[in-house]
C-alpha atoms as an extended CHARMM CRD file, in Angstrom:
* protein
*
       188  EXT
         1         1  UNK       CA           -229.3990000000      -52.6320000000      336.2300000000  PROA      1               0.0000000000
         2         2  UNK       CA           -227.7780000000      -51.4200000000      333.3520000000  PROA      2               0.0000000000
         3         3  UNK       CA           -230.4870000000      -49.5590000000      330.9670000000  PROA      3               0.0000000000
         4         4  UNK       CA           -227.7090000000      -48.3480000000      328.3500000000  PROA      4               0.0000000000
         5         5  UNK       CA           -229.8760000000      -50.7890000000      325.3200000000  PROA      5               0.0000000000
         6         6  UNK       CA           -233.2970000000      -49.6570000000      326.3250000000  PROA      6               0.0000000000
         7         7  UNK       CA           -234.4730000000      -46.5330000000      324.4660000000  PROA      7               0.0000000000
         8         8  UNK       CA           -234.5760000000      -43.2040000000      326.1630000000  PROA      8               0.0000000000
         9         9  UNK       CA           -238.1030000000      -42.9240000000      326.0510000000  PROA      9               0.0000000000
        10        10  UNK       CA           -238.6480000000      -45.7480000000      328.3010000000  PROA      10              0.0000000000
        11        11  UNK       CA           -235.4340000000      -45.0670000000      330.7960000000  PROA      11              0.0000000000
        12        12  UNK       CA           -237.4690000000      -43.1350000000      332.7800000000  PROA      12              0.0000000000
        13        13  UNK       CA           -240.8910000000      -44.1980000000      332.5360000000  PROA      13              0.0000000000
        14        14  UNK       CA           -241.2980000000      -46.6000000000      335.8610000000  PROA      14              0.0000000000
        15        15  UNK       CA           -242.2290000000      -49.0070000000      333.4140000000  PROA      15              0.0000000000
        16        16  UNK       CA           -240.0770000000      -52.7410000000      333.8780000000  PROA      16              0.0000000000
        17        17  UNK       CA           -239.1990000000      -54.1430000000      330.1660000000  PROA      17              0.0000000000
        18        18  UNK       CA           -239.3450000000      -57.8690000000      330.1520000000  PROA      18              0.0000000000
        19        19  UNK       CA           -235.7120000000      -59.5640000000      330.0680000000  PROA      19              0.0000000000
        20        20  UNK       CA           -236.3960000000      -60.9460000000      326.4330000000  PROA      20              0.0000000000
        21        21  UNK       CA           -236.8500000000      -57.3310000000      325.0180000000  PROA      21              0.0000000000
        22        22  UNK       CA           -237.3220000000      -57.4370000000      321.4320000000  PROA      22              0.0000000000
        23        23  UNK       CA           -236.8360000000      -54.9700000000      318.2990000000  PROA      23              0.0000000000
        24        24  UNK       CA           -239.6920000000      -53.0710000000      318.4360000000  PROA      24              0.0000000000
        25        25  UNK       CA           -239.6410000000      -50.4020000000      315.2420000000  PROA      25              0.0000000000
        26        26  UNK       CA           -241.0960000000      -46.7800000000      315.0230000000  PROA      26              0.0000000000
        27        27  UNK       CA           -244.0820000000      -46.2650000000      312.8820000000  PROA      27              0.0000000000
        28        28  UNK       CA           -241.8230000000      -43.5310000000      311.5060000000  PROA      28              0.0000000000
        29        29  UNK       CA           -239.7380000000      -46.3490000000      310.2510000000  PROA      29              0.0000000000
        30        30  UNK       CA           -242.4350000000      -48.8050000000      309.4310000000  PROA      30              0.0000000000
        31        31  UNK       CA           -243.5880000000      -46.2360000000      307.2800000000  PROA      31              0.0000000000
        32        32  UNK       CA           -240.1990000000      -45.4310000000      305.6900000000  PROA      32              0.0000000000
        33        33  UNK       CA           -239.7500000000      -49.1080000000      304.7600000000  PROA      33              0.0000000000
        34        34  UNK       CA           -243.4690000000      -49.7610000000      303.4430000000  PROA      34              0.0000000000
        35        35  UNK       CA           -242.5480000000      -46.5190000000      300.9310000000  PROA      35              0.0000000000
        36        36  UNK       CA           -239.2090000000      -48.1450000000      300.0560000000  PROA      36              0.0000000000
        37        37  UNK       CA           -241.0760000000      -51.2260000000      299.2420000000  PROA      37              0.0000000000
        38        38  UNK       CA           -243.5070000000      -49.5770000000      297.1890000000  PROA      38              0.0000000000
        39        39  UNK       CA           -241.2610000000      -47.3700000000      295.6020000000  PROA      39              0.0000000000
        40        40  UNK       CA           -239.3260000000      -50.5940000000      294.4930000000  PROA      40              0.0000000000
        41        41  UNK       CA           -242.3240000000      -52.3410000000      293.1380000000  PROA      41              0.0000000000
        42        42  UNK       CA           -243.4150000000      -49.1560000000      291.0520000000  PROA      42              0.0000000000
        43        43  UNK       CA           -239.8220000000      -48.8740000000      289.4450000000  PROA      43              0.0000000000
        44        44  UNK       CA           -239.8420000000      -52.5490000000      288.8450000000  PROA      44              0.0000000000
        45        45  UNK       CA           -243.0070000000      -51.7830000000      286.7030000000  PROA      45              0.0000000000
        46        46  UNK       CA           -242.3720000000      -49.0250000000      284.7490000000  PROA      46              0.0000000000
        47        47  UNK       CA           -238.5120000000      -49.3610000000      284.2130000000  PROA      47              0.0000000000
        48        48  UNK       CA           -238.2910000000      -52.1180000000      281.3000000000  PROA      48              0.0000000000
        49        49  UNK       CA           -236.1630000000      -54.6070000000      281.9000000000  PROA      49              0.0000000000
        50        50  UNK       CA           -234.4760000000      -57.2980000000      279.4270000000  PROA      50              0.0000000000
        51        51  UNK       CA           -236.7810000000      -60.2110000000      278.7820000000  PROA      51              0.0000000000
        52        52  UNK       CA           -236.1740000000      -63.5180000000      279.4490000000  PROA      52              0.0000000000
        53        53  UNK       CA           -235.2090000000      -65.5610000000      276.3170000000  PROA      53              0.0000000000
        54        54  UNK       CA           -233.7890000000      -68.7300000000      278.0470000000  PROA      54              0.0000000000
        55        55  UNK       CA           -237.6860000000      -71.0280000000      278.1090000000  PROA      55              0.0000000000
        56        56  UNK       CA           -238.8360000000      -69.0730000000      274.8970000000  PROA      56              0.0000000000
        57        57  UNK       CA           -239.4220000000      -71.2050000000      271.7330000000  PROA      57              0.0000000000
        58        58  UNK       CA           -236.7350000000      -70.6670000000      269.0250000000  PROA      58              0.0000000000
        59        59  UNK       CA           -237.6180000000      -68.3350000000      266.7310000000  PROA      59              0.0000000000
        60        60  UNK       CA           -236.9350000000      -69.0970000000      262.7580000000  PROA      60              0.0000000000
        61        61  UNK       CA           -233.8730000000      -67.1890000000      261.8480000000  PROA      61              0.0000000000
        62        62  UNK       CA           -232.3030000000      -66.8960000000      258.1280000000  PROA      62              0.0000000000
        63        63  UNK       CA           -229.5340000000      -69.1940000000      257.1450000000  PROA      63              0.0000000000
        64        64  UNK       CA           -229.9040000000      -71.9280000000      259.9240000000  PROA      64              0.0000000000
        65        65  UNK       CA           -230.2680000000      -74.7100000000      257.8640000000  PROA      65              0.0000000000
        66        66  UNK       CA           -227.4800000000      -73.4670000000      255.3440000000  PROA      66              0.0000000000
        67        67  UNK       CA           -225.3290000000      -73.2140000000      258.8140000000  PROA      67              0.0000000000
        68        68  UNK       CA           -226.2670000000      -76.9050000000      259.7650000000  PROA      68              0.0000000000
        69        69  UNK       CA           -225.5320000000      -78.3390000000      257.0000000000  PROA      69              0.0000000000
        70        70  UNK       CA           -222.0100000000      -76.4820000000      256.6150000000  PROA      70              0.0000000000
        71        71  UNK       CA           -221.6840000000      -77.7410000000      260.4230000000  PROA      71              0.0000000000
        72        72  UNK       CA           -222.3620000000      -81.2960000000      259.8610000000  PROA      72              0.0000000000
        73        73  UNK       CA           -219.7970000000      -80.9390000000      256.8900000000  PROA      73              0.0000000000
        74        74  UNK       CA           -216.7920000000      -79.4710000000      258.9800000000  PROA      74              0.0000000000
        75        75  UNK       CA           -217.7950000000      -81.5030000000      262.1680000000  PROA      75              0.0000000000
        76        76  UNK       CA           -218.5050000000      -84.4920000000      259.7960000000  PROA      76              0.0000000000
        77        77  UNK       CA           -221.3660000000      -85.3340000000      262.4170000000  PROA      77              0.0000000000
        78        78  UNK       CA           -224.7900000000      -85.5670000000      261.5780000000  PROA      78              0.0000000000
        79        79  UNK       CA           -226.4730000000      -85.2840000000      264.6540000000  PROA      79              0.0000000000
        80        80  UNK       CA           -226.1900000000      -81.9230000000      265.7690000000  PROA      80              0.0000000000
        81        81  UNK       CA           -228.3370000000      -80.0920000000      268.4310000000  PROA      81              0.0000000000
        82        82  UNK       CA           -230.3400000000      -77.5630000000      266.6000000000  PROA      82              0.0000000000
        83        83  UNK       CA           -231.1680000000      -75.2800000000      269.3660000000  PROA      83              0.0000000000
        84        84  UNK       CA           -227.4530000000      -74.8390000000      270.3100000000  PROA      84              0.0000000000
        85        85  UNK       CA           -227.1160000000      -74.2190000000      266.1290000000  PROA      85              0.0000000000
        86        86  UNK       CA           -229.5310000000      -71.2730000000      266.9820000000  PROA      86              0.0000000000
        87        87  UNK       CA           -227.5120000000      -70.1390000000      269.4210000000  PROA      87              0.0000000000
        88        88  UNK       CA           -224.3070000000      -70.1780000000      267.5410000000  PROA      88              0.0000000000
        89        89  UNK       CA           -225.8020000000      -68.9750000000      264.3480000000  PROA      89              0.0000000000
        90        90  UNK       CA           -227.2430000000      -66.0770000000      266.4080000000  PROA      90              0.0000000000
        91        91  UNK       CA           -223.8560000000      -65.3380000000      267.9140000000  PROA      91              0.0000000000
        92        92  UNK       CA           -222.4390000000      -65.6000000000      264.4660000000  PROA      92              0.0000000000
        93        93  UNK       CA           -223.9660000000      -63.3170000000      262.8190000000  PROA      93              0.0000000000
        94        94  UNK       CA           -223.5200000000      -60.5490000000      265.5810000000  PROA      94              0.0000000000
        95        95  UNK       CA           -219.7230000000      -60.9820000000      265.6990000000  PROA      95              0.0000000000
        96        96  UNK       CA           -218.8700000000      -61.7230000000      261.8890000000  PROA      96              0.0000000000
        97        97  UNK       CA           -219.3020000000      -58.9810000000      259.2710000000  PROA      97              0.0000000000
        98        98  UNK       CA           -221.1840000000      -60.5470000000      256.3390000000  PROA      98              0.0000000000
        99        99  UNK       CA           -221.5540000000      -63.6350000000      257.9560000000  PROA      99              0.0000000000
       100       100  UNK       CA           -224.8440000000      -65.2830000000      256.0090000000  PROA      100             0.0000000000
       101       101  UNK       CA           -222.9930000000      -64.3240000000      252.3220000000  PROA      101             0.0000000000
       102       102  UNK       CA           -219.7470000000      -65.9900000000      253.6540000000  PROA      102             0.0000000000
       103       103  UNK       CA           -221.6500000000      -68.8010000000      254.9570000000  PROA      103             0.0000000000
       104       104  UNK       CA           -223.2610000000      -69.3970000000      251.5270000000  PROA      104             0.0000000000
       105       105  UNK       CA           -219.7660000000      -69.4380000000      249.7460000000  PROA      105             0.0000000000
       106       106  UNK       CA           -218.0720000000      -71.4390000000      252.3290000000  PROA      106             0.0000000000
       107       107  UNK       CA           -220.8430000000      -74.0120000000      251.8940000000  PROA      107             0.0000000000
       108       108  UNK       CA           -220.7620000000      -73.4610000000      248.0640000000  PROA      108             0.0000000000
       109       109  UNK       CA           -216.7080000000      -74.4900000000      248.0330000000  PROA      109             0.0000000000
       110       110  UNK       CA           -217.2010000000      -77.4670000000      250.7350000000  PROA      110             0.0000000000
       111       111  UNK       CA           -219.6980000000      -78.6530000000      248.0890000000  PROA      111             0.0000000000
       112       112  UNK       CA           -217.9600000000      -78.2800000000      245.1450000000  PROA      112             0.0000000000
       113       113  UNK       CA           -214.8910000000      -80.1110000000      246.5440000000  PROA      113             0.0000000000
       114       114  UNK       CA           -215.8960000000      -83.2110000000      248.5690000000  PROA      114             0.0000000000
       115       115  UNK       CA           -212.1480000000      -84.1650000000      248.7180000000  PROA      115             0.0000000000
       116       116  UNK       CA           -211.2990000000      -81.1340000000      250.9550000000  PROA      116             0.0000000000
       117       117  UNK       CA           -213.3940000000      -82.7330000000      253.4030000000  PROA      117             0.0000000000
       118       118  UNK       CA           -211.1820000000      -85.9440000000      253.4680000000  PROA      118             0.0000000000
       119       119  UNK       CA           -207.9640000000      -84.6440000000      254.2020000000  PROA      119             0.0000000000
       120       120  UNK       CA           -206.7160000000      -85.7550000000      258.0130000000  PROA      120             0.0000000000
       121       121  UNK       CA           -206.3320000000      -82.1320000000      258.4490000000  PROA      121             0.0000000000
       122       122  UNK       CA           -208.6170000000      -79.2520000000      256.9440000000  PROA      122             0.0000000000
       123       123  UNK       CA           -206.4310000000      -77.2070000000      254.9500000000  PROA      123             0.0000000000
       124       124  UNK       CA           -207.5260000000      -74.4910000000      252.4500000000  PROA      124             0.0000000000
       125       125  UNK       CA           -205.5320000000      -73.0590000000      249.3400000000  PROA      125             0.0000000000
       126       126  UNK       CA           -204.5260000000      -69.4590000000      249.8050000000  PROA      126             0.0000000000
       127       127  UNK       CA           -207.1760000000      -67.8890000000      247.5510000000  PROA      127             0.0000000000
       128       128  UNK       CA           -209.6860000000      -69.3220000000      250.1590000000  PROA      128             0.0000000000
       129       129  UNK       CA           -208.3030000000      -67.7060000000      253.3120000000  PROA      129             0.0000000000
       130       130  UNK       CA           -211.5750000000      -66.1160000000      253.8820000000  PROA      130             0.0000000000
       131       131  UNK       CA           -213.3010000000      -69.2500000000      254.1590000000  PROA      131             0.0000000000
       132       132  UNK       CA           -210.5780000000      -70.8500000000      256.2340000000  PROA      132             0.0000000000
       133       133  UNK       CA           -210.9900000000      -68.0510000000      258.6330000000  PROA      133             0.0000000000
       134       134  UNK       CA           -214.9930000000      -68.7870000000      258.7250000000  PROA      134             0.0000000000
       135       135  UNK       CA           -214.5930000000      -72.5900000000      258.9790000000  PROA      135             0.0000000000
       136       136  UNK       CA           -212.5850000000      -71.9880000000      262.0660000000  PROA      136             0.0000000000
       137       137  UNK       CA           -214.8710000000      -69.9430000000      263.6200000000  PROA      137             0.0000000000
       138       138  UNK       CA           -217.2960000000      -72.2070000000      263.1080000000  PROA      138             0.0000000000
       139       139  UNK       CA           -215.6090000000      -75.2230000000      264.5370000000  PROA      139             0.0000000000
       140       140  UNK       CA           -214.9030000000      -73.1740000000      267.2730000000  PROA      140             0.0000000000
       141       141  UNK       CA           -218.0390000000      -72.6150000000      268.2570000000  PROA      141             0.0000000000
       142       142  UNK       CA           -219.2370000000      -76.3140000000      268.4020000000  PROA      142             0.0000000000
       143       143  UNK       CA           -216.0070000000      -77.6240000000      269.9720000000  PROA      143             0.0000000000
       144       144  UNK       CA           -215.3880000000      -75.1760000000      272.4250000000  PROA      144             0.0000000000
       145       145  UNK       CA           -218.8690000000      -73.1270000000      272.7660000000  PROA      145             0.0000000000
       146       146  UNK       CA           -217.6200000000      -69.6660000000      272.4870000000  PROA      146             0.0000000000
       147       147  UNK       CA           -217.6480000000      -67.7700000000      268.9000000000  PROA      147             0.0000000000
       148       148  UNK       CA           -215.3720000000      -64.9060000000      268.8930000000  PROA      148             0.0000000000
       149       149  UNK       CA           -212.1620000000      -63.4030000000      270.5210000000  PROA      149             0.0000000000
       150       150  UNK       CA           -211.0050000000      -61.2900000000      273.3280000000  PROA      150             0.0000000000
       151       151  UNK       CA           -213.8020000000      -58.6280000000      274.4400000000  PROA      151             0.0000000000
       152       152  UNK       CA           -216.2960000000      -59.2160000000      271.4690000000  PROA      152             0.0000000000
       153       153  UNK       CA           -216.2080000000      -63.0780000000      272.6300000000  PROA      153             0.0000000000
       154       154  UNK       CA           -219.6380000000      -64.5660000000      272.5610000000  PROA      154             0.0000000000
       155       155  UNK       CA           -219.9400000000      -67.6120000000      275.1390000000  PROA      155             0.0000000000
       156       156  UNK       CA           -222.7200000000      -69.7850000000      274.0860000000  PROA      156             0.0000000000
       157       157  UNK       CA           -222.0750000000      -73.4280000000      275.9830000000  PROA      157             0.0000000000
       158       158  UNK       CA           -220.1630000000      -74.7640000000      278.0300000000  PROA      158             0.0000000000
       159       159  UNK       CA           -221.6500000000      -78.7620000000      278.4170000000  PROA      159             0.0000000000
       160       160  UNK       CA           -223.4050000000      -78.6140000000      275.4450000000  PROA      160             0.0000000000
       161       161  UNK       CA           -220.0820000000      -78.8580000000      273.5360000000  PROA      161             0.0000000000
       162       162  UNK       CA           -218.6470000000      -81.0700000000      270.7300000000  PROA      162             0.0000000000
       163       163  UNK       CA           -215.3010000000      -81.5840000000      272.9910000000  PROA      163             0.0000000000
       164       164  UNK       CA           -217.2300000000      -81.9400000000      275.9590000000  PROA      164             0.0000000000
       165       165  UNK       CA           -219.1730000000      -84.7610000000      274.4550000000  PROA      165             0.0000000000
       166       166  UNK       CA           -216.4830000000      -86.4810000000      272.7710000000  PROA      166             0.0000000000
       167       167  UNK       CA           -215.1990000000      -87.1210000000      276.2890000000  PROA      167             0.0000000000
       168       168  UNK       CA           -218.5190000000      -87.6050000000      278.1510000000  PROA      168             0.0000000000
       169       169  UNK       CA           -218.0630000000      -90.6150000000      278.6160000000  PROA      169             0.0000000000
       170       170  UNK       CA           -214.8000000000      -91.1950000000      280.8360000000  PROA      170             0.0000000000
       171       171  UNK       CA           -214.3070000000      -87.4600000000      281.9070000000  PROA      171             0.0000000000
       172       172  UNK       CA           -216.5630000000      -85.0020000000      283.9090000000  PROA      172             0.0000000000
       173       173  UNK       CA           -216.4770000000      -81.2640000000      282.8460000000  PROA      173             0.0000000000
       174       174  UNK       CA           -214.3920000000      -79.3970000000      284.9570000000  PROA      174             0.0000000000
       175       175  UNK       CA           -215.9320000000      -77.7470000000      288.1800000000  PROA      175             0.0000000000
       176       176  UNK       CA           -218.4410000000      -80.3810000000      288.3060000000  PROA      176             0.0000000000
       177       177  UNK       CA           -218.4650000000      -82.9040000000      291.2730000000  PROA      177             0.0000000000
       178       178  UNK       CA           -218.5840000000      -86.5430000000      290.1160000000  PROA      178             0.0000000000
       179       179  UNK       CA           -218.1190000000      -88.4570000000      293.3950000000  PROA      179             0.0000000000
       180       180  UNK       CA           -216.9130000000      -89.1750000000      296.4630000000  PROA      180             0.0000000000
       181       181  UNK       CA           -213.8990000000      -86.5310000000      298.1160000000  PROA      181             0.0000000000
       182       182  UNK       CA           -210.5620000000      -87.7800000000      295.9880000000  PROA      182             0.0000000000
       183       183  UNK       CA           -212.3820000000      -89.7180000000      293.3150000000  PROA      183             0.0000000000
       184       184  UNK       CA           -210.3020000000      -87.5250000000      291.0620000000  PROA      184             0.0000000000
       185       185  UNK       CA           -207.0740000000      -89.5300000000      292.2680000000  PROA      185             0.0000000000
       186       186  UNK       CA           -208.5530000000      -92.7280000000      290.9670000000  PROA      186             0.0000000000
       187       187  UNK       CA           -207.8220000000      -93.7730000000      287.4800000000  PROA      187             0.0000000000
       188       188  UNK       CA           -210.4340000000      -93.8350000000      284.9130000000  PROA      188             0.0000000000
């Protein structure tokens, strides 16, 4: 009988081990894993940690209804989620110097010229390239969810977007599963 698995301790004891030997640990060990565990619990308690903001009711920030109603302008939709508003507007103003003071003179100029808004395509004259710039932005966050560029990039949606809504209706998002193995083949 080959005793190489059973531990020293019991090689030479006389004593027979049952054939379905299990783990059986040290109270040495035991001991070291109950003070790992409590170790872990403790610095769980006292080291703070980043709160959860995702189920937390949104909290009133400056400027969001100044930013909606610039949004419904650009996007020339009127039903626009608020809470992903809150989101962008939050992103916005971390990644845009002076973004609430541009905001209110973007909105100022979409107001005082209606018929910018009815051009096929949203051009601005050069004076305004400020405001171009910020429009952009803006309609970059609804239609593709992320506000920003390169490393300072803010992603803020990916379903919840205008594009992706737009197309809801005859295309899935990408890296979703919509049906049965090659239902992507078929034709919509």
């Amino acid at each position: 009988m080959d005793c190489s698995h059973v531990p020293c301790h019991l090689q030479n004891s006389g004593r027979r081990l049952p054939d379905n030997t299990m783990n059986h640990y040290s109270r040495r060990r035991v001991l070291k894993m109950a003070g790992l565990v409590a170790i872990a619990t403790a610095a769980g308690h006292l080291v703070p940690l980043p709160g959860l903001r995702a189920a937390q009711p949104l909290t009133p920030i400056n400027g969001l209804d100044d930013f909606l109603q610039v949004s419904r302008l650009l996007t020339q939709q009127d039903d626009l989620n608020t809470t992903l508003a809150h989101a962008l507007l939050l992103a916005l103003n971390q990644t845009q110097k002076s973004f609430v003071t541009d905001l209110t003179a973007l909105k100022n100029m979409l107001q005082s010229q209606p018929a910018l808004l009815q051009k096929e395509r949203l051009t601005f004259a050069t004076a305004d390239a400020e405001s171009e710039k910020l429009a952009k932005v803006i309609l970059g966050g609804w239609y593709n969810g992320v506000v920003g560029k390169g490393k300072d990039a803010l992603y803020v949606t990916y379903i919840n977007t205008l594009s992706s809504q737009l197309v809801s209706d005859k295309v899935v998002p990408p890296g979703f599963s919509y049906g049965p193995l090659g239902s992507w083949a078929k034709q919509p």
